[in-house]
Structures are given as C-alpha cells and as structure tokens.
LUMBAGU-929557 format. One record per residue (C-alpha): residue number from 1; x, y, z. Coordinates in steps of 0.1 Angstrom, whole numbers, plus 5000, padded with zeros to 4 digits. Layout:
<recs>
<rec i="NUM" u="X" v="Y" w="Z"/>
...
</recs>
This chain:
<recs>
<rec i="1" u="5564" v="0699" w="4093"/>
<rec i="2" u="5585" v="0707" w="4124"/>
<rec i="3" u="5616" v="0710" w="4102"/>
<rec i="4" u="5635" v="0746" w="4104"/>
<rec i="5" u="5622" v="0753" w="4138"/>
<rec i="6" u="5647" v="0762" w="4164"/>
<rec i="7" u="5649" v="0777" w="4202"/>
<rec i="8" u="5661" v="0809" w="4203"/>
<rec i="9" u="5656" v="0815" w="4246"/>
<rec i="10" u="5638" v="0796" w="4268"/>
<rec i="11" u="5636" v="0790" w="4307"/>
<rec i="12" u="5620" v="0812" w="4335"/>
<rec i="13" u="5604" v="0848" w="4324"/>
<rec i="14" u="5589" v="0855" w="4357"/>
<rec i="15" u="5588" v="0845" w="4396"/>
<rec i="16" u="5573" v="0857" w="4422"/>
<rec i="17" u="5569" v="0843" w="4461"/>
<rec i="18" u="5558" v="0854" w="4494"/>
<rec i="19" u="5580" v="0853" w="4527"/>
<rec i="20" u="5566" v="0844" w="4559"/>
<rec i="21" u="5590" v="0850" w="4587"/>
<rec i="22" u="5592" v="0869" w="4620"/>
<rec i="23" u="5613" v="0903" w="4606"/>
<rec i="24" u="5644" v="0921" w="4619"/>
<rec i="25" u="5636" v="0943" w="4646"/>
<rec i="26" u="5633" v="0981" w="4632"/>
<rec i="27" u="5628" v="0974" w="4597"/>
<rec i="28" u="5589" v="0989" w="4600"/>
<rec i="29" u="5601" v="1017" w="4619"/>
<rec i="30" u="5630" v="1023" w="4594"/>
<rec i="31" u="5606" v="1022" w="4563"/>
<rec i="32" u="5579" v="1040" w="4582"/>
<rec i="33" u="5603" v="1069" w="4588"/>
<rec i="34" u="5611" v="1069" w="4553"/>
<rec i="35" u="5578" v="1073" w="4539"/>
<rec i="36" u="5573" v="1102" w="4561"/>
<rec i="37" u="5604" v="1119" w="4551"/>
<rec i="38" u="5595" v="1114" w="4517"/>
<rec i="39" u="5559" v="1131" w="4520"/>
<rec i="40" u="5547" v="1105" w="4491"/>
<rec i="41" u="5580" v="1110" w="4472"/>
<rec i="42" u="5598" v="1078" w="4464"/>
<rec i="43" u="5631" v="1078" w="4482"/>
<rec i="44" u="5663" v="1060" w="4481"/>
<rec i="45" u="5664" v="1036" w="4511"/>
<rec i="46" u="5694" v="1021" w="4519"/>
<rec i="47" u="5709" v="0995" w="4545"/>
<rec i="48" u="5738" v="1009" w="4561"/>
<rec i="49" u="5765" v="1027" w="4544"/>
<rec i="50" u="5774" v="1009" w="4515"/>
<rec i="51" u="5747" v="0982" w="4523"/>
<rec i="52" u="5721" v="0974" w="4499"/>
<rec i="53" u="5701" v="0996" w="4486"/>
<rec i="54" u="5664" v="1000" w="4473"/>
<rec i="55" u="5641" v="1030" w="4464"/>
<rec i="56" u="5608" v="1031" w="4485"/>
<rec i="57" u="5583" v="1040" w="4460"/>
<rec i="58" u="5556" v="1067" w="4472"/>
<rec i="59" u="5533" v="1045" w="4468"/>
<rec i="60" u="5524" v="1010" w="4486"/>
<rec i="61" u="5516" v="0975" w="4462"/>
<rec i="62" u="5476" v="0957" w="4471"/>
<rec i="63" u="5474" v="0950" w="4506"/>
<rec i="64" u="5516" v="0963" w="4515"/>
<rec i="65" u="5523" v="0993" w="4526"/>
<rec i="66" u="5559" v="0999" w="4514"/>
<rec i="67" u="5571" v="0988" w="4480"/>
<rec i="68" u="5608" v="0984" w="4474"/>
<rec i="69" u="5622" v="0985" w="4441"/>
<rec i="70" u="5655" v="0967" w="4445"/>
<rec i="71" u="5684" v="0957" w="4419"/>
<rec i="72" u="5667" v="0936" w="4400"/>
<rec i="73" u="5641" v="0927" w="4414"/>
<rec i="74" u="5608" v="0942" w="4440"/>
<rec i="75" u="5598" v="0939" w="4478"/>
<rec i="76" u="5569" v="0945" w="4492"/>
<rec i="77" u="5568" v="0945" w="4530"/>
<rec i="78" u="5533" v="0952" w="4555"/>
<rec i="79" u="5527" v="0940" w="4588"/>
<rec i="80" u="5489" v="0930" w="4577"/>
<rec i="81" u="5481" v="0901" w="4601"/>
<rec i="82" u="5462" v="0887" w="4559"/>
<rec i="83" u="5492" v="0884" w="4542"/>
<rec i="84" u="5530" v="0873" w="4544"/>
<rec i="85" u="5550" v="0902" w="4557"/>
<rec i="86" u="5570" v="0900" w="4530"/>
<rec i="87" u="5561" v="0897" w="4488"/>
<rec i="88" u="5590" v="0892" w="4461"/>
<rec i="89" u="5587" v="0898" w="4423"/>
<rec i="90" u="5618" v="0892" w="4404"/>
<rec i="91" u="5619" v="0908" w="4368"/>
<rec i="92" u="5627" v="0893" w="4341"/>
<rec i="93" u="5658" v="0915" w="4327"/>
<rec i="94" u="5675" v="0901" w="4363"/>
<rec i="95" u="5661" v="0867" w="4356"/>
<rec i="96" u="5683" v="0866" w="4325"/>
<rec i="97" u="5713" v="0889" w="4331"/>
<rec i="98" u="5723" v="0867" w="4363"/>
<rec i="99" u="5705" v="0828" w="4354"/>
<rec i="100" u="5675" v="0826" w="4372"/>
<rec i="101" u="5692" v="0802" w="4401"/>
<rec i="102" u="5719" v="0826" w="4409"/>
<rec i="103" u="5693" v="0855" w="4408"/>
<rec i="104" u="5671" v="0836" w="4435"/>
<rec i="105" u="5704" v="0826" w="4455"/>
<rec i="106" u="5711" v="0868" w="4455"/>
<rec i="107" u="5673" v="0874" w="4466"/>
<rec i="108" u="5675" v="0854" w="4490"/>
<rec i="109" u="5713" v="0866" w="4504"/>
<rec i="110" u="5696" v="0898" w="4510"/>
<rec i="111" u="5665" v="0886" w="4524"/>
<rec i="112" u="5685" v="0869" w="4548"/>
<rec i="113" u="5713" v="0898" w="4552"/>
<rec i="114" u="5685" v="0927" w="4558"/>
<rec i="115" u="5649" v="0912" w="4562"/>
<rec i="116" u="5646" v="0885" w="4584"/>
<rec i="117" u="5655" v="0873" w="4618"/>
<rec i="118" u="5656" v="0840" w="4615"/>
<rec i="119" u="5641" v="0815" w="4590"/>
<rec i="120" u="5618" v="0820" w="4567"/>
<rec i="121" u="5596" v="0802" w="4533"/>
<rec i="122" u="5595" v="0809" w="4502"/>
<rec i="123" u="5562" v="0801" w="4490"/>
<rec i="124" u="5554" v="0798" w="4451"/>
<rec i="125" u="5530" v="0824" w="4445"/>
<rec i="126" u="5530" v="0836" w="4403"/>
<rec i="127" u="5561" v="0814" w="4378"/>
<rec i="128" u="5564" v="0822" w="4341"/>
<rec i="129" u="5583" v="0796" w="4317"/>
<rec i="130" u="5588" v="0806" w="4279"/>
<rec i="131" u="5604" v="0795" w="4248"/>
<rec i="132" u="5610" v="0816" w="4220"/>
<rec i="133" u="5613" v="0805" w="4186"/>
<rec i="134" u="5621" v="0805" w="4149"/>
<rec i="135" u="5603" v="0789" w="4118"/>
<rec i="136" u="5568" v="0785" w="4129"/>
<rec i="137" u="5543" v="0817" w="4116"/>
<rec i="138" u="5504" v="0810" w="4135"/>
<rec i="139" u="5479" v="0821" w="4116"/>
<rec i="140" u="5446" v="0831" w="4126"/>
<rec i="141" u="5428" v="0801" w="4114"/>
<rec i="142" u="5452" v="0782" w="4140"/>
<rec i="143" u="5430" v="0798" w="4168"/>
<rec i="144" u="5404" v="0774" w="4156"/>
<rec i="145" u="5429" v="0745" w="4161"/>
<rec i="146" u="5442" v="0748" w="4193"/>
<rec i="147" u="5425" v="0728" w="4224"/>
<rec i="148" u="5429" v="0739" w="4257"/>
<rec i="149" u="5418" v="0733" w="4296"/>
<rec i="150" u="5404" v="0766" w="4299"/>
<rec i="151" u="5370" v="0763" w="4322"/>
<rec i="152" u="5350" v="0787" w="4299"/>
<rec i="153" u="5354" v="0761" w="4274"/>
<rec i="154" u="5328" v="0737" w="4289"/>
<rec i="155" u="5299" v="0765" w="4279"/>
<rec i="156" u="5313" v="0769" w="4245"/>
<rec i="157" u="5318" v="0739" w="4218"/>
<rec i="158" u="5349" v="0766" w="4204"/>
<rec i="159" u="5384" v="0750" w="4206"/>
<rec i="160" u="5407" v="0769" w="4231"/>
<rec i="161" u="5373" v="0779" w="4246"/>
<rec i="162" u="5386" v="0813" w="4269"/>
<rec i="163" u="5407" v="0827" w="4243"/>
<rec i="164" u="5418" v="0859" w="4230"/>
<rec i="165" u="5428" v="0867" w="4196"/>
<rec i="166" u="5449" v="0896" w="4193"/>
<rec i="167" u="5462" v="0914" w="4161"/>
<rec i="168" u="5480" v="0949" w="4154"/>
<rec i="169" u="5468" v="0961" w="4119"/>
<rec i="170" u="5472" v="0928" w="4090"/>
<rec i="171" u="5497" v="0910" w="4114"/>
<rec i="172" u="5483" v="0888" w="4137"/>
<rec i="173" u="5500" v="0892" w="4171"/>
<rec i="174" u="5486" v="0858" w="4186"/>
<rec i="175" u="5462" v="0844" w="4212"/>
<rec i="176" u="5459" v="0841" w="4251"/>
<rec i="177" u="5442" v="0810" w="4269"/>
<rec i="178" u="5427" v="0802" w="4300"/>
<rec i="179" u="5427" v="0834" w="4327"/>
<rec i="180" u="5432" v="0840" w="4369"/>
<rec i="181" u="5450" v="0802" w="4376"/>
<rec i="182" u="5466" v="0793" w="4346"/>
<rec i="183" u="5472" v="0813" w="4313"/>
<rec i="184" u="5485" v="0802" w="4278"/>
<rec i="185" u="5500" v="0828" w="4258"/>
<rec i="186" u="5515" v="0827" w="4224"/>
<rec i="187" u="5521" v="0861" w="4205"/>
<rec i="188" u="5549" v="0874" w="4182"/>
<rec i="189" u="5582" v="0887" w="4205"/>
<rec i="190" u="5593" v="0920" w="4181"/>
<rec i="191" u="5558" v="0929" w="4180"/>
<rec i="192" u="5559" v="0934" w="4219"/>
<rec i="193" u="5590" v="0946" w="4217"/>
<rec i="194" u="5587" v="0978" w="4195"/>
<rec i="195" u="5553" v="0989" w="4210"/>
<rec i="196" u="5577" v="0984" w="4245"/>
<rec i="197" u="5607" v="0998" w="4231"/>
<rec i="198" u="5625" v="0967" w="4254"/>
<rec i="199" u="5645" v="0947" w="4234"/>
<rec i="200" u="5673" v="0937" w="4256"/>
<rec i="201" u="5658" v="0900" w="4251"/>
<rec i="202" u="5675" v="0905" w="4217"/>
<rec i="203" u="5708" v="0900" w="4236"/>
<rec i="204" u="5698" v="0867" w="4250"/>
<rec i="205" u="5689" v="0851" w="4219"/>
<rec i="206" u="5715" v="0825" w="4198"/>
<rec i="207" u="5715" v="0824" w="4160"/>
<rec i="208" u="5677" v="0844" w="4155"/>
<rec i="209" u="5673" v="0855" w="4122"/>
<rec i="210" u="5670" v="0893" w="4122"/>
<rec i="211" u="5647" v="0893" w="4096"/>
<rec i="212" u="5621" v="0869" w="4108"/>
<rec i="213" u="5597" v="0870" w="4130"/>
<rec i="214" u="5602" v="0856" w="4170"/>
<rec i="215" u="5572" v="0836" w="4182"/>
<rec i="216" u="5567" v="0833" w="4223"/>
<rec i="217" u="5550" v="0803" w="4236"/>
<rec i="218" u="5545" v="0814" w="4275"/>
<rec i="219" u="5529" v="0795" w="4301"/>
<rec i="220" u="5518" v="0816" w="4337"/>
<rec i="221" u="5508" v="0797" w="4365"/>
<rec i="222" u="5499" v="0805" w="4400"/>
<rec i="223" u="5492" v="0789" w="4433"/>
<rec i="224" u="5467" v="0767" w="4428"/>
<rec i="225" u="5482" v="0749" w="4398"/>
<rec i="226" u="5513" v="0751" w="4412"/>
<rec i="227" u="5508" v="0735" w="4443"/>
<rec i="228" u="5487" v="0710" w="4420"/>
<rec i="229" u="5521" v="0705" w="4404"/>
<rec i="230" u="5538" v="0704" w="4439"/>
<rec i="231" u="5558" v="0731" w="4432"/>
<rec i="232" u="5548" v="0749" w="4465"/>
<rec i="233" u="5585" v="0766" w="4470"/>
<rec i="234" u="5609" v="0792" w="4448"/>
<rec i="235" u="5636" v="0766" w="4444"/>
<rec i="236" u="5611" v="0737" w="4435"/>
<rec i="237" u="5598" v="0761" w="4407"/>
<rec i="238" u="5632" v="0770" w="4393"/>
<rec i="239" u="5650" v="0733" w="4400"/>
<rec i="240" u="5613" v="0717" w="4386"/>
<rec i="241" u="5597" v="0742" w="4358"/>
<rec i="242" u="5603" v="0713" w="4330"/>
<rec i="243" u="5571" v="0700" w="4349"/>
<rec i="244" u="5556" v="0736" w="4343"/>
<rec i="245" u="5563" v="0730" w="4307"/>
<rec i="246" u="5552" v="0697" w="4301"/>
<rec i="247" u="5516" v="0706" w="4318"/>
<rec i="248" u="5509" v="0737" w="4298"/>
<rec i="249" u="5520" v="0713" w="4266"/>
<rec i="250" u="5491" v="0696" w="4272"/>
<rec i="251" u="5469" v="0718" w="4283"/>
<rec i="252" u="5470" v="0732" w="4254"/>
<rec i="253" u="5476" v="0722" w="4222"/>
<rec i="254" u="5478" v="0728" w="4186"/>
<rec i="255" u="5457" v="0702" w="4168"/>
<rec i="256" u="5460" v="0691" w="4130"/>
<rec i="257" u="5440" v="0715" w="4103"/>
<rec i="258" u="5415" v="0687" w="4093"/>
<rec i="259" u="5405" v="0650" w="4102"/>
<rec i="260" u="5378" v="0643" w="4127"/>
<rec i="261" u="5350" v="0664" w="4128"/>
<rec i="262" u="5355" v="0673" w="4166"/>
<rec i="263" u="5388" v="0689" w="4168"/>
<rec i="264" u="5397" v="0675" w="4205"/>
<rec i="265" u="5398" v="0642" w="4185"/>
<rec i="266" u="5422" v="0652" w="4155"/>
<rec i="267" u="5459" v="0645" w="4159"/>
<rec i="268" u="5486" v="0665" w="4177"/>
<rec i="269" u="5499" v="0688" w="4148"/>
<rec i="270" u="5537" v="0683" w="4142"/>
<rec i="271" u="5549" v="0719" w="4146"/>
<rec i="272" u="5532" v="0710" w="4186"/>
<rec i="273" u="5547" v="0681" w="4193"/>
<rec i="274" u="5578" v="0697" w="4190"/>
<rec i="275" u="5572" v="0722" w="4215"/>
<rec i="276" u="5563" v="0698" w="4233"/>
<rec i="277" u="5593" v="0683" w="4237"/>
<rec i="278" u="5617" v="0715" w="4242"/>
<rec i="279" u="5642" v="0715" w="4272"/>
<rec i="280" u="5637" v="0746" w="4292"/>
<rec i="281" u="5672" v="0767" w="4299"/>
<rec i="282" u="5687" v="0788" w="4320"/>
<rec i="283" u="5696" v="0822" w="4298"/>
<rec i="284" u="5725" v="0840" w="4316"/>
<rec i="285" u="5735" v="0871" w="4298"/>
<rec i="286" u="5758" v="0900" w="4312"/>
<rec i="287" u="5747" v="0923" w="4281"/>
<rec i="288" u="5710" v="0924" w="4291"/>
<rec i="289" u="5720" v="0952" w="4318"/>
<rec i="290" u="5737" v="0972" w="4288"/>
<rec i="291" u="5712" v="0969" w="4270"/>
<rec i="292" u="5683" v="0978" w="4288"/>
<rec i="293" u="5697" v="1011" w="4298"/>
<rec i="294" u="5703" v="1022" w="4260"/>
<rec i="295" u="5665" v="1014" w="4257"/>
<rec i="296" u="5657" v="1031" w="4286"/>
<rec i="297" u="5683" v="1063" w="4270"/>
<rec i="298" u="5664" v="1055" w="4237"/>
<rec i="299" u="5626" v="1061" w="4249"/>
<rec i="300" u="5643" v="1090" w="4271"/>
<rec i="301" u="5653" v="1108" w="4242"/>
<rec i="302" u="5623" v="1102" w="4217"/>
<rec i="303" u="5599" v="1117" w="4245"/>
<rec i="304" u="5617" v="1148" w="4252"/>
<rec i="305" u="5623" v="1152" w="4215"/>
<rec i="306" u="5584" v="1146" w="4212"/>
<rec i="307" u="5578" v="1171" w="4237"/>
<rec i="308" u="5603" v="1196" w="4229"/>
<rec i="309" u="5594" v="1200" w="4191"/>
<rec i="310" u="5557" v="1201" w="4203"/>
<rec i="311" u="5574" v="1230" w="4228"/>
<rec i="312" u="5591" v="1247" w="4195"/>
<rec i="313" u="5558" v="1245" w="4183"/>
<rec i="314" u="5540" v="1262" w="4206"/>
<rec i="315" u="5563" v="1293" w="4210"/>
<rec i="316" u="5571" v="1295" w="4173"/>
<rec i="317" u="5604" v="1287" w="4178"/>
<rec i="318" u="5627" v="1267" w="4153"/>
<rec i="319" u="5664" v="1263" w="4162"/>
<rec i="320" u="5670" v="1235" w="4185"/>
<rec i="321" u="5694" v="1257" w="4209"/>
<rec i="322" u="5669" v="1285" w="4209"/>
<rec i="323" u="5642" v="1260" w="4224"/>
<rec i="324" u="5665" v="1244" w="4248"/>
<rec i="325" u="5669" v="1281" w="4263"/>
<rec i="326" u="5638" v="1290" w="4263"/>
<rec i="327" u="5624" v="1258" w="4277"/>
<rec i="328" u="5649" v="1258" w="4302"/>
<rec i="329" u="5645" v="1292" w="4317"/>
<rec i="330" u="5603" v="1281" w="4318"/>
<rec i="331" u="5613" v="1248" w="4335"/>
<rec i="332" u="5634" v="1264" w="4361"/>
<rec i="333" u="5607" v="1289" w="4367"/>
<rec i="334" u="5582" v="1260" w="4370"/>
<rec i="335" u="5605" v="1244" w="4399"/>
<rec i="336" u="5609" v="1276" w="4417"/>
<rec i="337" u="5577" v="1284" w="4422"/>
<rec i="338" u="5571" v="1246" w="4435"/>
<rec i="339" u="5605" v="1254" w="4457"/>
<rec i="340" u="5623" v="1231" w="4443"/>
<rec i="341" u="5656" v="1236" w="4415"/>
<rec i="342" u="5664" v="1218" w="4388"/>
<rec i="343" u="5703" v="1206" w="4403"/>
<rec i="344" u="5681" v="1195" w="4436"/>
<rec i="345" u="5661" v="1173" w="4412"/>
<rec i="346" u="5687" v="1159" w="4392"/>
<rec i="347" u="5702" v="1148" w="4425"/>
<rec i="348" u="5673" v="1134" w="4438"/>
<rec i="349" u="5667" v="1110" w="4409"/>
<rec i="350" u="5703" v="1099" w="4407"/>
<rec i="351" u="5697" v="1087" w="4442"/>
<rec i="352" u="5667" v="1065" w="4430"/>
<rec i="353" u="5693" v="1041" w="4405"/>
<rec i="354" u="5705" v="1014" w="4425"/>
<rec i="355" u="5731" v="0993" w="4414"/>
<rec i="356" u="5730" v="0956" w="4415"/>
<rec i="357" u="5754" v="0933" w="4430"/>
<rec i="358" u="5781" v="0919" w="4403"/>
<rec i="359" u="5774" v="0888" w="4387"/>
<rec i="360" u="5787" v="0856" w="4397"/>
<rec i="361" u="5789" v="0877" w="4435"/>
<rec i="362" u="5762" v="0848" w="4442"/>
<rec i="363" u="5778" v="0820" w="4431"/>
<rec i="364" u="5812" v="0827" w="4451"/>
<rec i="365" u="5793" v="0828" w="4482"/>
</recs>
C-alpha cells in the first residue's frame, strides 16, 4: 500500500521566537526617528554604512510598534513592558535557501551584531515541520478516516473532530485539523502554489514527477505544545523537530477504510505508517533566491498587463506603445499633483530591497 511513495522535501517550513534582552542603547530612538521621517511610509533602515539593512514598514505588527522586514526574515521590536522587546519570524524561502540551522546562526549574528547588549533568549514561540510527497492521492472519503487530538472532537463522535475540508472546483485540496495550539494540515502543494504564484519550492524538490500531484503533510505548533514537548528554545526546535514529527504522527492519523465499527479502533492505514516514520531534513538550496524573484517578476508583469489592457480598454486604445504613452503621461500627472515623480519613486522602492548576507557567510563564522 505504501509502495511508490517517496519524499520530495521535508524539514522546517516555519519559525518563529521572541527575544527578551536589555537592547542596545539608541535603537528606539533610531527606529523612532525613522518612522517619523517616513510619515507612515515604509523606509529603508539601515545599520551603519554598509551594515545590515532592513525596511521599517509603515505600519507596526500586534502589540510592536516597528516592524522590520530584514533579508530573509522579520523583526518586530516595542518597548511594551507585555511582551519581549523583540519578536522574530523567519520565512520560509530563507529557511530553505540557507538550511534552517545556518539561517538561525545568521539571525542570531545580527541580533547579536545590532539588537542587543548583552545576552539574550530565544524563546520558541510558532515551528512549522513538513514533508512533501509523491504517490499518495487523499480522497475526500479519507476525511472520514483520519483520527485526531483535536478538543472539538470530544463534542462530536466525527473522526478528526475540528476539521476542515477544503476543495477548489472537482479537486479536492485537503483537510486542516485541530486550531490555536496545534494544527494538522494536509493539502495538495501545486494547488497552493498557482493560486500563490510561489513556486520556488519547486527548486527544492529531488526527483518529483512533474506531472503528478505534490501532497503536504504539515504540522504547526506553538507554545504550549511546544514547551509540552520541551522544546522551549529556537535551537531545541530546529536540533529536536523529529520530536515535532513524531507527535503530530500520532496525533493524527489516517486510519484503515473498514474494520471495527468505531474508527479510533481500526488499524493504522499503511500509506500512514509510512509517514510516520519519515526522517525530517534540512533543504538547503541556493536557487530558491532565483527563483522567487522570477515569481515575484512573473505576478509583476501579469498585473500590469491586467491593468494596462483594462487601461487600453478604457481609452479605446489598441497598440501596446500607444497605451504605454498615454498611461504614462496620466501616471506622471497623477504623481505631480501628489508632489511626488515617477524617478523619485522608482528610487525610493529600490531602497526598500535588501540583500541578504551570502550563503555559507554563517557557517565561516
């Protein structure tokens, strides 16, 4: 039953952990003089010429009052006496250009280098492990099948009890488990990846079939089960998420299609034993960086051709050259009359793309 399946990724999709530290004097005023300058503009923020630099959003994150989008990953940073002064969120294109340990290692160089005075934790907060793979297709009568931990279940004598069955037209999509402390997800990759348009994960896969379809078994857990697990730290989570595995294995599982009337009773289905069992990795992959720009070039170009047609529309135009002139003479009139020029904005954007440090940079230090 379990015969044709393989791994095509697996490892670490997500991490995210809170600092708590005494921070380097003039950081707050720094950032503070930066979101005045940028009058709720998000700004290129930079430390010392040449130093590392971040773009402070406009915007704060929840209870922080200045959001840093880094290289890679996010830092939110407030001086609120109810949380940690400082909140990390790597993402998970970084997690698997650089290897999730050396992408923690460079976190923490430049929480060290630019952040802190002194020492400072790391505290597990939000840790996503994943596998994707080949040669298993759910179908919806496996929601019935599957048993989980989920607390809703105790109202409801339904297998998986909290669940959510998704589907996009005739294809199902797959099903989410459990909510808030610990959630089960299993849903079809490609799926996620058109509607996202991000497919740099594509570049991290070995041997997938291109024609078949790529199935994502995810399990999300945060503090409580964590700290349940005794992974309490952002080293223990990365050196330790096998653990992470093996508990969302069991608590939730894919049970065999008939046998005992109660389904918690039936046997462990084949297909789940084997995933089960699956070795979590650690995807490093220099392309992903490559990658994820074209996509980002890609969904660039099919909105402005989606607006620009719609444009051409509008005016009753119908040569492409025609409409670029004309839209361009409106669009520069549109960013006069704000006081602002199109050059001016160009520049101001390039300033918001920030670089990250090259890989294996880490792993020398």
């Amino acid at each position: 039953m379990s015969e044709g399946l393989r791994v095509l990724s697996s490892g670490v999709d997500t991490l995210y952990f809170s600092s708590r530290g005494k921070l380097r004097d003039g950081l707050i005023e720094a950032l503070e003089a930066c979101r005045t300058e940028g009058g709720g503009r998000s700004l290129r923020f930079e430390f010392g010429e040449g130093g590392t630099a971040f773009v402070r959003r406009g915007y704060g994150w929840k209870g922080y009052r200045h959001w840093l989008e880094g290289p890679g990953f996010d830092v939110m940073v407030g001086v609120s006496e109810t949380f940690p002064p400082v909140y990390v969120q790597l993402r998970s294109d970084f997690i698997h250009e650089m290897g999730v340990s050396v992408a923690l290692a460079e976190v923490v160089r430049i929480l060290v280098a630019h952040f802190f005075a002194g020492e400072f934790t790391l505290d597990l907060s939000r840790l996503d492990v994943y596998c994707d793979l080949q040669g298993w297709e759910p179908r919806p009568a496996d929601f019935e099948r599957f048993v989980s931990r989920a607390t809703a279940r105790t109202h409801h004598e339904i297998p998986g009890g909290e669940a959510e069955l998704f589907g996009t037209g005739r294809r199902l999509s797959g099903f989410t488990f459990g909510r808030k402390e610990f959630v089960a997800r299993i849903y079809e990759k490609r799926l996620q990846m058109a509607a996202t348009g991000k497919d740099w994960q594509m570049s991290v896969w070995k041997d997938a079939d291109p024609d078949a379809a790529v199935w994502r078994i995810e399990f999300q857990a945060r503090r409580p089960v964590l700290a349940a697990l005794e992974l309490r730290t952002a080293e223990e989570g990365v050196r330790r998420r096998q653990g992470l595995w093996d508990y969302g294995g069991k608590w939730l599982s894919l049970r065999e299609a008939a046998g005992h009337s109660r389904v918690s009773r039936r046997p462990v289905a084949p297909v789940w034993a084997w995933v089960q069992r699956v070795q979590l990795g650690e995807p490093c992959e220099p392309l992903v960086r490559a990658r994820a720009r074209l996509a980002d070039e890609r969904r660039l170009i099919a909105a402005w051709t989606g607006y620009s047609t719609s444009y051409a529309a509008l005016q009753r135009l119908q040569r492409l050259t025609d409409t670029t002139q004309v839209l361009g003479a409106s669009a520069e009139g549109y960013l006069a009359r704000a006081g602002r020029s199109f050059e001016g904005e160009v520049e101001h954007k390039r300033s918001l793309l920030v670089d990250r440090a090259p890989v294996g940079a880490t792993r020398e230090a």
